[in-house]
LOMARZA-997476 format. One line per field, with one value per residue (C-alpha): x, y, z; residue number from 1. Coordinates in nm, 3 decimals, padded with zeros to 5 digits. Each point is the difference from the previous one (the first is absolute). Last residue first. Example, Ala and Ser with C-alpha at 12.3 -4.5 7.8 and 13.67 -1.06 7.14 Angstrom:
2
c1 = [01.367,-00.137]
c2 = [-00.106,-00.344]
c3 = [00.714,00.066]
num = [2,1]
***
This chain:
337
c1 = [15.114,-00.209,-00.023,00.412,00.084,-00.271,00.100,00.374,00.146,-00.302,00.061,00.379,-00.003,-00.274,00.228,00.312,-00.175,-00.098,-00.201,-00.090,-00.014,-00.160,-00.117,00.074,-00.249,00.049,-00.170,-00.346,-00.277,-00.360,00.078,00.346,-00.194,-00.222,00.335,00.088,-00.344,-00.012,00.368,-00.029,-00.314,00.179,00.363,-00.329,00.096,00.352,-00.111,-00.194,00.052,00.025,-00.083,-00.239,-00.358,-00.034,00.227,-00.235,-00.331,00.143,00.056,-00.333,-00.154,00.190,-00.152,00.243,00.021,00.368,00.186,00.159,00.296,00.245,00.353,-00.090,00.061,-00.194,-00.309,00.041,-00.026,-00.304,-00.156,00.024,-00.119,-00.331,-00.175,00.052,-00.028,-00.351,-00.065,00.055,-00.258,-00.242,00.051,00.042,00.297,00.180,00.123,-00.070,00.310,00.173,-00.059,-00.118,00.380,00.085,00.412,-00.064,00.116,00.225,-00.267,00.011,00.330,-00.085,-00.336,00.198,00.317,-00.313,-00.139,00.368,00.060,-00.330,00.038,00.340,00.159,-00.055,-00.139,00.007,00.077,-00.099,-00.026,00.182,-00.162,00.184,-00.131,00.280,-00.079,00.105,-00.286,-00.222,00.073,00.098,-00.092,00.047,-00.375,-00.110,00.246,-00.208,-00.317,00.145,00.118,-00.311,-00.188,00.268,-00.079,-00.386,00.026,00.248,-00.172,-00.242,00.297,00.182,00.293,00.287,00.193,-00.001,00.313,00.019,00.233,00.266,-00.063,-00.041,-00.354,-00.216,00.185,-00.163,-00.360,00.042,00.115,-00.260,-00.240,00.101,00.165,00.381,00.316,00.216,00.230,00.344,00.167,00.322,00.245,00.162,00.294,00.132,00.094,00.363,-00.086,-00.205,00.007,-00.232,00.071,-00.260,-00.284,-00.281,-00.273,-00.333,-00.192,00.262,00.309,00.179,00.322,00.141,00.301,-00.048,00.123,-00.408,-00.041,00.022,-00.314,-00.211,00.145,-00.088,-00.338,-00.079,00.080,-00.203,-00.331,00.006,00.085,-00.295,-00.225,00.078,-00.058,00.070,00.153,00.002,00.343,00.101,00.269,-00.147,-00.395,00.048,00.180,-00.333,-00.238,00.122,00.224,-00.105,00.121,00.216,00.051,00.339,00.087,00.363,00.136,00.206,00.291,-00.101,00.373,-00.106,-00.339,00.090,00.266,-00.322,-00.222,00.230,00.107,-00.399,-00.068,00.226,-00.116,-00.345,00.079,-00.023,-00.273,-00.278,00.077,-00.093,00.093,-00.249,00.072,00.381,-00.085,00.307,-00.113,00.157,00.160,00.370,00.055,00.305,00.081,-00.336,-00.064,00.311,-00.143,-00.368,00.088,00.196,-00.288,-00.256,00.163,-00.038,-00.307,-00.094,-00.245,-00.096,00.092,-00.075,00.193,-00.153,00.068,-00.092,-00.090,-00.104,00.105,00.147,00.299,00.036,-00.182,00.229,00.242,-00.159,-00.081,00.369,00.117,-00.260,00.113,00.369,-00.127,-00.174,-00.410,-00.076,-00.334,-00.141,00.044,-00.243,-00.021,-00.097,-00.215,-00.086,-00.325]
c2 = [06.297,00.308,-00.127,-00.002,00.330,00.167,-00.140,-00.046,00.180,00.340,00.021,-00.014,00.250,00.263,-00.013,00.075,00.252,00.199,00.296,-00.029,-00.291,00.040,-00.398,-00.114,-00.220,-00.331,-00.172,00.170,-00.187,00.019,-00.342,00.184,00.275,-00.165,-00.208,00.316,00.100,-00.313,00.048,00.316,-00.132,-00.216,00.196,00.275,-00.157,00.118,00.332,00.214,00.155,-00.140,00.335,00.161,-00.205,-00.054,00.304,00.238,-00.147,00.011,00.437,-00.013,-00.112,00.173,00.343,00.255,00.329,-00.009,-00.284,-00.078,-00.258,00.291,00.052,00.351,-00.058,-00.278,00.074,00.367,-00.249,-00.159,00.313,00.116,-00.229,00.098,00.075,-00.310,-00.215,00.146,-00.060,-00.311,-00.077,00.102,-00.194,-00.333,-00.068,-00.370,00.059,00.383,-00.006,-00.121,00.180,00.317,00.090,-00.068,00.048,-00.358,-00.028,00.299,00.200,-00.334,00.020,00.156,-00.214,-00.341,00.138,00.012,-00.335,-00.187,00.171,-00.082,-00.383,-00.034,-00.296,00.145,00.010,00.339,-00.154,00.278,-00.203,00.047,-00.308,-00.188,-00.205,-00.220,-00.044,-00.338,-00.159,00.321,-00.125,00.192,00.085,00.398,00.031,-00.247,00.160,00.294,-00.155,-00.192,00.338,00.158,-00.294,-00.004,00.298,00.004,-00.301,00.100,00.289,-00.164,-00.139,00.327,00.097,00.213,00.051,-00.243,-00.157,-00.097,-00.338,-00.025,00.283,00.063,-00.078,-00.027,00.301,00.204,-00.080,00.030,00.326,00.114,-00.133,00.145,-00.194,-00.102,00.079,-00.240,-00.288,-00.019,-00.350,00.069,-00.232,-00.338,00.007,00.299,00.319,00.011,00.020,00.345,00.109,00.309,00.110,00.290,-00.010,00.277,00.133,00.156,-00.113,-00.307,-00.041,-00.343,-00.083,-00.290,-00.220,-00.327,-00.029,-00.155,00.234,00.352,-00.116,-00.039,00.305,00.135,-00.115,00.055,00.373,-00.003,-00.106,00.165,00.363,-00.098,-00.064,00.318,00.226,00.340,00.020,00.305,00.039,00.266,-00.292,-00.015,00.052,-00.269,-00.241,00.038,00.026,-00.333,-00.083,-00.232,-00.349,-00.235,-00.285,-00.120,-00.404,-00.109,-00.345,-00.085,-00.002,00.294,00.186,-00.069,00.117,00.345,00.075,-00.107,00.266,00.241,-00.003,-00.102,00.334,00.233,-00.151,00.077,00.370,00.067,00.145,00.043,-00.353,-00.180,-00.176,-00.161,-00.201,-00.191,-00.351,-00.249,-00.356,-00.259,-00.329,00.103,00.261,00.205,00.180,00.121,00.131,00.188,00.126,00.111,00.315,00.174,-00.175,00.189,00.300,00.145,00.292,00.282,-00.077,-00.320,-00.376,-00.224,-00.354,-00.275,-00.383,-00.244,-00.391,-00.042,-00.319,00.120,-00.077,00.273,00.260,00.032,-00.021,00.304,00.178,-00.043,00.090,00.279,00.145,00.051,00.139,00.300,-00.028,00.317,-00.120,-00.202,-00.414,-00.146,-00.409,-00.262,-00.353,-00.223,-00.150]
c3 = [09.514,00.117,00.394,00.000,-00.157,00.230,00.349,00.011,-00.280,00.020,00.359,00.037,-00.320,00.187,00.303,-00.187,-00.153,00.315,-00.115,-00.426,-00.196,-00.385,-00.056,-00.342,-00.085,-00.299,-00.251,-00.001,-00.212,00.167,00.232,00.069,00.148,00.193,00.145,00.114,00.119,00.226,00.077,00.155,00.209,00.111,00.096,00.222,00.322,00.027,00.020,-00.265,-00.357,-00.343,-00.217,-00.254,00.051,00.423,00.042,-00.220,00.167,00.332,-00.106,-00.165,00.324,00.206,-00.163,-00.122,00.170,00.111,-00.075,00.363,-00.073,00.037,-00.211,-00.045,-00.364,-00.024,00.176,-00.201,-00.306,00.130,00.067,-00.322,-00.190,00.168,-00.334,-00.163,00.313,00.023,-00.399,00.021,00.367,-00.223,-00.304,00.197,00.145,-00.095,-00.401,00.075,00.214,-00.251,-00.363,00.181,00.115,00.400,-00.152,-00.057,00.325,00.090,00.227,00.218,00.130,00.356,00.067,-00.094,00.276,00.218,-00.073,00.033,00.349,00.125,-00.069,00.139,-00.186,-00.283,-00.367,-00.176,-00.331,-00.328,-00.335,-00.306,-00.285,-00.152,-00.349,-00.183,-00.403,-00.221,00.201,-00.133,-00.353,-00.285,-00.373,00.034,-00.027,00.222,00.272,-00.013,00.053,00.303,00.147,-00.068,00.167,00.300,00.097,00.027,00.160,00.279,00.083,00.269,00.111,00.082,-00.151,00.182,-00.273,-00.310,-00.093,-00.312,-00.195,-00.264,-00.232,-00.310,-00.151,00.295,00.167,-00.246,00.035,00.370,-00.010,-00.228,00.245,00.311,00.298,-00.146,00.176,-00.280,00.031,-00.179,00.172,-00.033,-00.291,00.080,-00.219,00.182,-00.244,-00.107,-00.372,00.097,-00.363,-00.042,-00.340,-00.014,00.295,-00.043,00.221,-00.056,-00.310,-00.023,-00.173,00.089,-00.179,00.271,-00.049,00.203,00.373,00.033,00.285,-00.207,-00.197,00.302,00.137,-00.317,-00.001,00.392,-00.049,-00.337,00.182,00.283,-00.157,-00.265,00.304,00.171,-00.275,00.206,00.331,00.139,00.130,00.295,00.133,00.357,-00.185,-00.188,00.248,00.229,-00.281,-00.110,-00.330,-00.316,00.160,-00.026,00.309,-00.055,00.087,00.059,00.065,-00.269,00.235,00.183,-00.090,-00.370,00.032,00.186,-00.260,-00.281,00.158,00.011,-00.351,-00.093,00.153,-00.163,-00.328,00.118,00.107,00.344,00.232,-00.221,-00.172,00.350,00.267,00.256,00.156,00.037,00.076,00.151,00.012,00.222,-00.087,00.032,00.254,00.097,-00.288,-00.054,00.309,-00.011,-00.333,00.114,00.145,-00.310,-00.221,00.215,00.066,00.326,-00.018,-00.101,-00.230,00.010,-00.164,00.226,00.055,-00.039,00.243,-00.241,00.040,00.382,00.127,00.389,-00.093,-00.241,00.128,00.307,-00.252,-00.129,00.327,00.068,-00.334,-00.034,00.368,-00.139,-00.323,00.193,-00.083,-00.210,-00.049,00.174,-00.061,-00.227,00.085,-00.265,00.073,-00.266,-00.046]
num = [337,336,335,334,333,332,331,330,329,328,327,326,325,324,323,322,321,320,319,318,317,316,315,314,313,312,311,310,309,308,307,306,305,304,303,302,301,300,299,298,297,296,295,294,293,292,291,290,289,288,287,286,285,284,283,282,281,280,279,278,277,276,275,274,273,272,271,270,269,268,267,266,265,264,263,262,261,260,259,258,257,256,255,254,253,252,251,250,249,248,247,246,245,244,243,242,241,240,239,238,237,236,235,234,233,232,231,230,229,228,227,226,225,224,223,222,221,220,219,218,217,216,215,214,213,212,211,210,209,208,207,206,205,204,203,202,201,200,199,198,197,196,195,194,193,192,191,190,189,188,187,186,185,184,183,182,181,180,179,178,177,176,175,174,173,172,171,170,169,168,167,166,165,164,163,162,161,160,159,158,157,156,155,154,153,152,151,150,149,148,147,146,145,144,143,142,141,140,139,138,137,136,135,134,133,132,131,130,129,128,127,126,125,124,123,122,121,120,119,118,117,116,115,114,113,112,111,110,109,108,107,106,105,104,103,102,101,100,99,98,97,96,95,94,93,92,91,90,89,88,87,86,85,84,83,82,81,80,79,78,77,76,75,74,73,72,71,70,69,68,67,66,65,64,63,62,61,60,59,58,57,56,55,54,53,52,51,50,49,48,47,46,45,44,43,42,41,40,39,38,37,36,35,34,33,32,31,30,29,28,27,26,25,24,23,22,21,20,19,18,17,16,15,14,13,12,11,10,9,8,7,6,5,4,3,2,1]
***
């Protein structure tokens, strides 16, 4: 299984190239860059990174038609790939709630967006002319003859069926966000349907999968920096929580959304008014968490999920990155291969 690193978003260039490099030696395959509203700019941050590495990785995620027009896109996207050497992978999705609501967009016909911004930056890649008219977007003599021979890797944010179905048929690989293994099957079996239809091969296919890694050397400090983040896993929407909770313990975190997010926002580990149980039960499922102590039982679950079909994990970092790399390159990287 490979290993990728997220950084946070809006990290400064001059800490990505040292967390990078960091990255770098320490085995993992990408270090991505976030893509949030008012924040640094992930290609911007990402290019002295790029310049300096040769094996590494370098993910943008996500970007999406919403913000810039596809041809606009694949122009950036193939600048970034030629300073990376070939090495570029994008992460395209349909646009959050988050960068939604920043913008004042309401997204509408996410899938179709998806689908035609990875087509014509597809298209755009090959330094071939491109005609492309689409339901949404258009590309009209597109000639990008200086684009890098080796093209970027065009995955797509994929968890919902239609989504799935789509990236199937265009795209390189998915990532799913914060996937459980109990959803894993469920997943995979519209994926797999999907690529049966467009003719392909899930070897031919790379599976990620954005987890949360609250791992440290201080137990305590890795359990309450969990408690904090937790409103953002999965969002706490009925399709995960309910893979692990039963029914009634669902509809509880339903209705106490709330007090996760004001967890968050106060920047507290105390979530008021919702049981520990569910709370250990959300951490156990949602998130690698613990001290030192808990790098076998991360593995165990990793290797779980490459048993069920996941290629690779990108771990989201948060406090202390440089810790989190040392960690993950000389206990996780090692135990996986």
């Amino acid at each position: 299984m490979h290993v990728d690193i997220i950084l946070a978003p809006g990290t400064p260039a001059p800490m990505a190239l040292e967390l990078g490099q960091m990255a770098e030696d320490a085995g993992v395959r990408t270090v991505w860059a976030s893509n949030f509203p008012a924040r640094r700019d992930p290609y911007l941050s990402l290019v002295p990174l790029a310049l300096a590495t040769e094996r590494l990785r370098l993910g943008v995620m996500p970007v999406t038609p919403f913000e810039t027009q596809p041809v606009k896109m694949a122009d950036t996207a193939l600048t970034f790939t030629e300073l990376a050497s070939g090495r570029a992978t994008l992460l395209v999705g349909g646009l959050g709630k988050s960068g939604g609501g920043a913008m004042g967009i309401d997204p509408q016909r996410r899938v179709t967006a998806t689908r035609e911004a990875v087509e014509i930056i597809r298209a755009a890649a090959s330094g071939e002319l491109v005609n492309y008219g689409g339901e949404l977007y258009r590309a009209n003599n597109y000639v990008a003859d200086w684009a890098c021979s080796q093209p970027p890797q065009l995955h797509v944010a994929a968890n919902g069926p239609q989504m799935l179905s789509m990236a199937a048929a265009c795209a390189d690989g998915v990532m799913f966000s914060d996937a459980t293994l109990t959803m894993l099957p469920g997943l995979l079996e519209t994926l797999d349907r999907g690529l049966a239809a467009a003719g392909r091969e899930r070897h031919d296919f790379e599976l990620n999968n954005f987890f949360a890694w609250h791992i440290k050397s201080d137990k305590a400090a890795a359990v309450a920096e969990a408690r904090r983040e937790l409103v953002w896993r999965g969002v706490l929407k009925r399709e995960y929580v309910s893979s692990f909770l039963d029914e009634e313990d669902t509809q509880f975190v339903e209705h106490n959304f709330g007090a996760f997010l004001q967890a968050f926002l106060a920047k507290t580990d105390r979530i008021e008014g919702v049981p520990e149980r569910i709370i250990e039960a959300l951490l156990e499922n949602l998130t690698f968490t613990g001290g030192l102590d808990a790098i076998d039982h991360v593995v165990g679950e990793l290797q779980q999920f490459a048993a069920a079909g996941l290629d690779a994990v990108a771990l989201r970092m948060h406090e202390d990155p440089a810790d989190s790399i040392k960690i993950i390159g000389e206990r996780l990287i090692p135990a996986l291969s």
